[in-house]
TIVOKOL-945347 format. One record per residue: x, y, z of N, C-alpha, C in turn. Coordinates in pm, whole numbers. Layout:
N
n.px/n.py/n.pz/ca.px/ca.py/ca.pz/c.px/c.py/c.pz
X/Y/Z/X/Y/Z/X/Y/Z
...
END
This chain:
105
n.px/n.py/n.pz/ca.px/ca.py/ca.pz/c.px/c.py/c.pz
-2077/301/-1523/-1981/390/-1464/-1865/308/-1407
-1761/358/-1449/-1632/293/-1343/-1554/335/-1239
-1549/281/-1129/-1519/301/-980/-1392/261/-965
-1291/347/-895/-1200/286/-858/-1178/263/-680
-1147/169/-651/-1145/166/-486/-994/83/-480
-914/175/-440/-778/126/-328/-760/-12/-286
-639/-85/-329/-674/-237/-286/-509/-263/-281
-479/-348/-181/-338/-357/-150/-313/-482/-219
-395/-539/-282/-326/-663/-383/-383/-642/-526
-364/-760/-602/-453/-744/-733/-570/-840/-768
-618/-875/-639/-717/-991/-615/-844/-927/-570
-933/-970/-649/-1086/-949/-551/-1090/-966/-393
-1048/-1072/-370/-1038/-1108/-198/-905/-1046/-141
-809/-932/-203/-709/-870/-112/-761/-721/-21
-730/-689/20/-779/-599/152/-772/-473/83
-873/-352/142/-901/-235/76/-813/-153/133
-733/-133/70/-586/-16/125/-631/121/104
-665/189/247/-671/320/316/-598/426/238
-494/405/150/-427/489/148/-445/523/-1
-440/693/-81/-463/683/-229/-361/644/-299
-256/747/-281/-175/811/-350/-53/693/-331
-76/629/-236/20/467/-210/-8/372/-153
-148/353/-256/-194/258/-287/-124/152/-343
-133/32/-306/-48/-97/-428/-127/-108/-547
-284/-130/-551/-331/-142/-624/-431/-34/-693
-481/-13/-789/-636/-8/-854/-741/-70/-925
-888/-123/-837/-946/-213/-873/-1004/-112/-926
-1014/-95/-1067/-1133/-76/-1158/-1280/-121/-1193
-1379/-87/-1141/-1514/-178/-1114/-1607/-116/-1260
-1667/-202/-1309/-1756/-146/-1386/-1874/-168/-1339
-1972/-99/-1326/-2116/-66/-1269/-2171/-179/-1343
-2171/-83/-1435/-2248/-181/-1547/-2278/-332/-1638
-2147/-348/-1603/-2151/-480/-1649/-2033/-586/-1527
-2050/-523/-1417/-1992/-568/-1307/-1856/-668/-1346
-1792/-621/-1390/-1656/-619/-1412/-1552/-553/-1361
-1403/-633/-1319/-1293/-541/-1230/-1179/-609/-1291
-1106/-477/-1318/-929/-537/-1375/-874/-424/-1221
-739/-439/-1238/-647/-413/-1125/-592/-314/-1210
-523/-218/-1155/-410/-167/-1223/-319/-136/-1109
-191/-164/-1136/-79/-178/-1053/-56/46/-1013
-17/44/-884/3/200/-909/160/221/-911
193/243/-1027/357/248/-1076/401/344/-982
348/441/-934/380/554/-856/421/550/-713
351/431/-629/345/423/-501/518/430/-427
629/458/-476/783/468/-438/827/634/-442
740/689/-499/791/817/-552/782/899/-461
917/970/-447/975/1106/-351/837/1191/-273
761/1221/-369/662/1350/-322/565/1319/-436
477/1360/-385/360/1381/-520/282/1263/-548
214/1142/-487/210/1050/-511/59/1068/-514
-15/1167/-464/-158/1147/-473/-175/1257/-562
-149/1360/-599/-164/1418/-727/-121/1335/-833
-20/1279/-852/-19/1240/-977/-98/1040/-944
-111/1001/-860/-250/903/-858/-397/992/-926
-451/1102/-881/-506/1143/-912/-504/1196/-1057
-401/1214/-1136/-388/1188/-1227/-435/1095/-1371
-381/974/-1284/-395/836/-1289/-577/823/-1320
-646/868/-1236/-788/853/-1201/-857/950/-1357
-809/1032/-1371/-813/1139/-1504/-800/1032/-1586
-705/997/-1635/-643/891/-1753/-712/773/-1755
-752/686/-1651/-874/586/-1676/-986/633/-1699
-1076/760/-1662/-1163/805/-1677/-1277/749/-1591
-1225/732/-1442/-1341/705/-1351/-1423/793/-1307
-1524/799/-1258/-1632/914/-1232/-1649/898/-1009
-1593/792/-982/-1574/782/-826/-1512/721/-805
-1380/782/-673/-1295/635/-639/-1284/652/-485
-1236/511/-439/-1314/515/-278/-1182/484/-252
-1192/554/-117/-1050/488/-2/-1078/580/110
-941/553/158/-948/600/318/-903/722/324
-863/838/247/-803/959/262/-762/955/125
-767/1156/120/-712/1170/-7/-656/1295/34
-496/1329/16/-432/1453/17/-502/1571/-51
-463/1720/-3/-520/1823/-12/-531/1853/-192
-405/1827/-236/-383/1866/-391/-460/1751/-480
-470/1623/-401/-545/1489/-470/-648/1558/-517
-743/1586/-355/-838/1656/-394/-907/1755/-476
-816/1817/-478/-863/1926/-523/-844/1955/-685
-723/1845/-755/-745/1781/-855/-881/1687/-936
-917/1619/-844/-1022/1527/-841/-1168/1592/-841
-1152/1720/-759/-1299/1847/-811/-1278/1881/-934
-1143/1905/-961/-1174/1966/-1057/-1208/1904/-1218
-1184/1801/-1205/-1250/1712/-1316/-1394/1637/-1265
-1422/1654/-1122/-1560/1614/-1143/-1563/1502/-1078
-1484/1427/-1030/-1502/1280/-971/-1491/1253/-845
-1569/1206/-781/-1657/1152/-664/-1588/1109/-584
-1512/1145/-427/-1395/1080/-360/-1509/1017/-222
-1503/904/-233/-1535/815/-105/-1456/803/-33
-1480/792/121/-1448/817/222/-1424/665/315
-1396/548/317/-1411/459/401/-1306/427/488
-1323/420/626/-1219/339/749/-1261/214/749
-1242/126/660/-1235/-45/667/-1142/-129/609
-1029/-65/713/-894/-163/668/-905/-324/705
-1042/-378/690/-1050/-504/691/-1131/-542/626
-1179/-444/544/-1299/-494/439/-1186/-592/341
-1236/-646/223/-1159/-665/135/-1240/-619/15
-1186/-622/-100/-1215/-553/-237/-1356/-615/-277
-1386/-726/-269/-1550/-788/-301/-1602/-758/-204
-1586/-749/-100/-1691/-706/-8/-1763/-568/-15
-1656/-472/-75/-1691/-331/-85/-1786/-307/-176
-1714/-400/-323/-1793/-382/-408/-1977/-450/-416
-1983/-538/-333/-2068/-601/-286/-2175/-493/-213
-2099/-424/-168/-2187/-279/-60/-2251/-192/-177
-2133/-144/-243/-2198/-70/-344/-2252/-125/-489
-2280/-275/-503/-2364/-334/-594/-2532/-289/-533
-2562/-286/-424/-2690/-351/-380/-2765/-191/-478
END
């Protein structure tokens, strides 16, 4: 399964950014074969709409859960409706291996 969790750089060791929809990054995790690419969020400048169409974004990679610190009302409710799993975390000091480290065990 692939996870996406919020990350304000494009490094394993950069910090887990709270925020979805302007977010800097997306660490893509694979369960399965514990693998992570980044994807830059082209969106994070844009006027309005930045966590619906992130959520979008989450559609188009085809993740099944993605973790952060908040997700807007329309994110959400996008994100039911295809089915995928919104985590909830306040650890703006975790960093991106550490998280994934939590949810390896």
């Amino acid at each position: 399964m692939e996870i996406v969790i919020t990350s304000a750089g494009d490094k394993l060791t950069d910090k887990f950014d709270l925020r979805f929809g302007r977010a800097a990054y997306f660490c893509v995790y694979n369960t399965q074969d514990k693998t992570s690419k980044f994807v830059s969020n082209d969106i994070v400048n844009v006027q309005g709409g930045a966590g619906t169409k992130s959520a979008e974004k989450m559609i188009e990679l085809g993740v099944k859960r993605v973790i952060s610190g908040d997700f807007g009302p329309k994110a959400k409710q996008l994100l039911n409706k295809f089915e995928i799993q919104m985590v909830m975390l306040d650890e703006s000091d975790s960093t991106i291996e550490s998280i994934i480290a939590k949810i390896s065990k």
